[in-house]
VEXMAR-230121 format. One line per field, with one value per residue (C-alpha): x, y, z; residue number from 1; residue in one letter. Coordinates in nm, 3 decimals, always signed. Layout:
BEGIN
c1	X; ...
c2	Y; ...
c3	Z; ...
num	NUM; ...
residu	A; ...
end
This chain:
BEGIN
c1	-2.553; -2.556; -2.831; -3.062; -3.038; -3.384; -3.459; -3.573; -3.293; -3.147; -3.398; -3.236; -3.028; -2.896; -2.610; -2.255; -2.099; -1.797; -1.620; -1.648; -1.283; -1.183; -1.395; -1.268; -0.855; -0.827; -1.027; -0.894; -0.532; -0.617; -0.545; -0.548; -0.861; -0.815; -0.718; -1.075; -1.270; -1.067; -1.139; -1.516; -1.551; -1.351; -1.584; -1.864; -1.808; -1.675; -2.016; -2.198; -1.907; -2.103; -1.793; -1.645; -1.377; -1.521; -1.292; -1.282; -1.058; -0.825; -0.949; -1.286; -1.181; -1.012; -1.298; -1.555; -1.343; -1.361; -1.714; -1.824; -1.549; -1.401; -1.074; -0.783; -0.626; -0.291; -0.509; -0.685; -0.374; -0.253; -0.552; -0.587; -0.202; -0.226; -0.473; -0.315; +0.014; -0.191; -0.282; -0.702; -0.696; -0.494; -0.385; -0.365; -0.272; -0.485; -0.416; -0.629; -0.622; -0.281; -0.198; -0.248; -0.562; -0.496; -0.715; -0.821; -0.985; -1.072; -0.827; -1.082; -0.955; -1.293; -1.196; -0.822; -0.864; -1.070; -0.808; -0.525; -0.684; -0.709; -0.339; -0.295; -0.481; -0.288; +0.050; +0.037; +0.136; -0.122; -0.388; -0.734; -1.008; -1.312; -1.639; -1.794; -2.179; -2.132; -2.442; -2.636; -2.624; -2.778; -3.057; -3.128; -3.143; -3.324; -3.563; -3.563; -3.455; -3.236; -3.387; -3.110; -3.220; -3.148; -2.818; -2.709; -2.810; -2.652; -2.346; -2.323; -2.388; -2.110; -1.871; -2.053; -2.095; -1.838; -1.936; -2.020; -2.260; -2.430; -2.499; -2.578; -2.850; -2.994; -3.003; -3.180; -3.425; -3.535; -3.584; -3.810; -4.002; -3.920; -3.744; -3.666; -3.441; -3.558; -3.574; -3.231; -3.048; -3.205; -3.085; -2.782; -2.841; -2.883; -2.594; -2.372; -2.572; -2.578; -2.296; -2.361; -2.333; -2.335; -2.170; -1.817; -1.839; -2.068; -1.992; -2.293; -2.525; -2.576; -2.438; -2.680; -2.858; -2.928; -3.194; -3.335; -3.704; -3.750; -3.697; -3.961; -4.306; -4.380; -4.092; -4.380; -4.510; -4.225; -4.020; -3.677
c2	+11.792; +11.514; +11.444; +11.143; +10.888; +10.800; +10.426; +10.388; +10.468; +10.152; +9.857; +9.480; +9.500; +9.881; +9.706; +9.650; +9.330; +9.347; +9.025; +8.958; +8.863; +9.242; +9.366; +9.063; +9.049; +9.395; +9.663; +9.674; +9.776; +10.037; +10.385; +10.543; +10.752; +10.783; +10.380; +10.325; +10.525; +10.419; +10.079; +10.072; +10.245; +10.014; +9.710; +9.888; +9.865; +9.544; +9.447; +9.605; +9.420; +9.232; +9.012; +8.732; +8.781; +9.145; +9.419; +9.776; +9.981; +10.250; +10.535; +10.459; +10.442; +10.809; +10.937; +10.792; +10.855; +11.247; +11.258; +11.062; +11.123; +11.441; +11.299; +11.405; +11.140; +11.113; +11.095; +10.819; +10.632; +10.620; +10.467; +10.192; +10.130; +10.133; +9.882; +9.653; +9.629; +9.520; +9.203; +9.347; +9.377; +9.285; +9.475; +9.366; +9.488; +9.409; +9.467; +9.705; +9.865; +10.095; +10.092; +9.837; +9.911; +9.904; +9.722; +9.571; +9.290; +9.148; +8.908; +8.646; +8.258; +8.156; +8.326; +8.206; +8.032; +8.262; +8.579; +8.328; +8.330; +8.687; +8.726; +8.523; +8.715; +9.005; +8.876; +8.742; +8.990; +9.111; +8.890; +9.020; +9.097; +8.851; +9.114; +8.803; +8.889; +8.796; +8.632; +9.014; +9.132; +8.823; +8.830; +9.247; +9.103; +8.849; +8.823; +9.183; +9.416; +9.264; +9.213; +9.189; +8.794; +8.761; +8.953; +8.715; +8.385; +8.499; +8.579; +8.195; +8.090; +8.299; +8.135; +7.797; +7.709; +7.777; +8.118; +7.904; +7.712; +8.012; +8.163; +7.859; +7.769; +8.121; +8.066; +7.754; +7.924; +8.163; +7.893; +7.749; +8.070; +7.999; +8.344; +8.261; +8.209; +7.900; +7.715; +7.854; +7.719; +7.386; +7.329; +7.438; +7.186; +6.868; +6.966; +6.930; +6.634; +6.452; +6.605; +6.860; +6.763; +6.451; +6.263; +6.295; +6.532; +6.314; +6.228; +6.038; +5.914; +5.613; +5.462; +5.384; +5.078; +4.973; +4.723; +4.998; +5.009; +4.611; +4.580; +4.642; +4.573; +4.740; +4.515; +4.231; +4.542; +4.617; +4.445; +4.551
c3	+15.010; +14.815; +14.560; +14.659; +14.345; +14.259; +14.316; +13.926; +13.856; +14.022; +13.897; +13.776; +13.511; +13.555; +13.831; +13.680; +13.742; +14.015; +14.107; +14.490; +14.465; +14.415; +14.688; +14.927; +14.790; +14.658; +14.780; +15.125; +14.950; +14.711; +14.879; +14.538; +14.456; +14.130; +14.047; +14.280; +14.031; +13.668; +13.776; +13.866; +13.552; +13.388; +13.570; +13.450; +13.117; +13.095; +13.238; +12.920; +12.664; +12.381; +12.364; +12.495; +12.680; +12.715; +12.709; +12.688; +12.472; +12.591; +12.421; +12.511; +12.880; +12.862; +12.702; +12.951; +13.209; +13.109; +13.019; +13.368; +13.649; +13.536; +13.472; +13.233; +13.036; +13.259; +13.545; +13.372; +13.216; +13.586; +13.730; +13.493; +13.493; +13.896; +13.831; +13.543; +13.793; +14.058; +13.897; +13.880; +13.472; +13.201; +12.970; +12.601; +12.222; +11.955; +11.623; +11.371; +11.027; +11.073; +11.419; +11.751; +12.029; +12.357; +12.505; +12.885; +13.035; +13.399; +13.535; +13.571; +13.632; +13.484; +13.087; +13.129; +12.821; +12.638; +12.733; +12.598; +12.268; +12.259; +12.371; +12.106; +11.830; +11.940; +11.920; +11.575; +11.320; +11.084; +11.263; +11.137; +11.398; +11.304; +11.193; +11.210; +11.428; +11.763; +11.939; +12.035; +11.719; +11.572; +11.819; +11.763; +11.371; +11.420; +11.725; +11.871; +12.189; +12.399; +12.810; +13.110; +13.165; +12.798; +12.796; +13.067; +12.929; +12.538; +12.729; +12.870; +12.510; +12.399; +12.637; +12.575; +12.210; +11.915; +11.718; +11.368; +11.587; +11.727; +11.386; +11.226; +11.502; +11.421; +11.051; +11.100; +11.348; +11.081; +10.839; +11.026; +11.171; +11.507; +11.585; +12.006; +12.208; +12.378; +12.007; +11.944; +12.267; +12.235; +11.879; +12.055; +12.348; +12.112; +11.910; +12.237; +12.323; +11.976; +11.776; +11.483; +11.150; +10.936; +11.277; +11.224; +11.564; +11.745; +12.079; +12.189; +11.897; +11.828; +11.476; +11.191; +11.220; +10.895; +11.023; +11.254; +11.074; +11.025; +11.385; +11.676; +11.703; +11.373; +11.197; +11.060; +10.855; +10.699; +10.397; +10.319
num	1; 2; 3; 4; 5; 6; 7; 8; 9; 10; 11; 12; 13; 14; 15; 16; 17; 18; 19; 20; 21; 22; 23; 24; 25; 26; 27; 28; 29; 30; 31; 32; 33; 34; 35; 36; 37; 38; 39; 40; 41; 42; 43; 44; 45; 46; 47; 48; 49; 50; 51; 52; 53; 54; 55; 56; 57; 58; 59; 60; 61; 62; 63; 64; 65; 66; 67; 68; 69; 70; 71; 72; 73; 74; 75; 76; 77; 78; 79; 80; 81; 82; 83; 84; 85; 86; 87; 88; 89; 90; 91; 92; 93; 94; 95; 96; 97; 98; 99; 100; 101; 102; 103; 104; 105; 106; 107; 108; 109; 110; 111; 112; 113; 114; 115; 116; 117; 118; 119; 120; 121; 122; 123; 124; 125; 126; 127; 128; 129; 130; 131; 132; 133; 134; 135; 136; 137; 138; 139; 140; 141; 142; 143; 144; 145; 146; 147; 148; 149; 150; 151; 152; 153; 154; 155; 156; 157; 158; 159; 160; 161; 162; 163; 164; 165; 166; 167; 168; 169; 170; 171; 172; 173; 174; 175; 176; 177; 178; 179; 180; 181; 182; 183; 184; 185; 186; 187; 188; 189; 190; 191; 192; 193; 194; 195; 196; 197; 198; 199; 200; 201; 202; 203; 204; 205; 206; 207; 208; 209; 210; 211; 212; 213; 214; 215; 216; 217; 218; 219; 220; 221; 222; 223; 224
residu	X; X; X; X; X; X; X; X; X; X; X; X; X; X; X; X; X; X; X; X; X; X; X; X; X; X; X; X; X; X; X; X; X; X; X; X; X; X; X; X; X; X; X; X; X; X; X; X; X; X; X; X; X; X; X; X; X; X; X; X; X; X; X; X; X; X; X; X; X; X; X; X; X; X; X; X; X; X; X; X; X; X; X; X; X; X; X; X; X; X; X; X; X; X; X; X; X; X; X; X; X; X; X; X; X; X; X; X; X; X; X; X; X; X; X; X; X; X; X; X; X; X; X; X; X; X; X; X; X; X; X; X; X; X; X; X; X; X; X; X; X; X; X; X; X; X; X; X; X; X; X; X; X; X; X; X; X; X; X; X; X; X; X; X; X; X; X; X; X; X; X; X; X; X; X; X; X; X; X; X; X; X; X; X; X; X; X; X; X; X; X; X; X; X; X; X; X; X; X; X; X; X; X; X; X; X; X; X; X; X; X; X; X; X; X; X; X; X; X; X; X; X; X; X
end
């Protein structure tokens, strides 16, 4: 007999993220037991990834895998293969101190461009990893725990805004002592809006006007 899971133990924000395209394209041909359960896994901890495009690395699949589905590593490497040929994840090198990772993604159309890059970063020899903080760990420095709604909307911001934007917006949030989120995306917001900087990246602002305080109905009060 099965043990009952307890419904706590199923509230919002303990789901993993599955795209409806696998269950809808995909699931109907998998006969493979063992590439069904690699690649939930593998979906579920994509769904936890603190980067954009997230992606899980092969060693921490095998060991998960092991720990949580009591599979070997062969069995494992077979799954995720089974997987990677059937066009569900992608399956990509990155380089690291003395040796590539292994690493996989989801074959998403939406993060095309974003899994290019990486592709990118991985073919190019001797291309450094950025430590740069991504956009969680400069909320957990600087605001505080991390709550599902907020994973989600940091993740959009992630895939949104450039990451020198992100931790610039956070720097000048702390300046001012407004530590949120809200006061964060909005500088984030105008900077799309109005263009960041002294204007050379503005898209809609308006030039200078010179004559801008002499004009109006306070102009008679002021002389140039």
């Amino acid at each position: 007999m099965i043990a009952r899971i307890p419904y706590s133990a199923a509230q919002p924000g303990t789901f993993s993220y599955v795209p409806g395209s696998y269950f809808t394209l995909v699931m109907r041909q998998i006969d493979d037991l063992t590439e069904l359960k690699v690649s939930m896994l593998a979906f579920h901890l994509l769904s936890r990834s603190r980067d954009y495009p997230g992606y899980v690395r092969h060693d921490e699949l095998v060991a998960r895998t092991a720990s949580l589905l009591g599979l070997d590593e062969t069995e494992c490497s077979a799954g995720i293969e089974m997987a990677v040929r059937r066009g569900v994840f992608l399956k990509i090198e990155l380089p690291a101190d003395e040796h590539s990772d292994v690493v996989y993604v989801a074959n998403l159309e939406a993060d095309l461009d974003a899994i290019e890059q990486l592709k990118a970063k991985g073919s190019a020899r001797g291309a450094a990893v950025s430590t740069a903080p991504n956009v969680f760990e400069l909320y957990e420095q600087n605001i505080g725990i991390i709550t599902p709604i907020i994973a989600e909307e940091l993740r959009d911001a992630q895939k949104t805004y450039p990451a020198e934007w992100i931790e610039e917006a956070f720097r000048e949030a702390v300046k001012g002592r407004k530590q949120n989120w809200k006061y964060i995306s909005r500088i984030l917001e105008r900077w799309t809006a109005e263009g960041k900087g002294s204007g050379a990246h503005r898209t809609s602002a308006r030039s200078d006007d010179p004559d801008k305080y002499i004009k109006g109905k306070y102009g008679r009060v002021v002389r140039r």
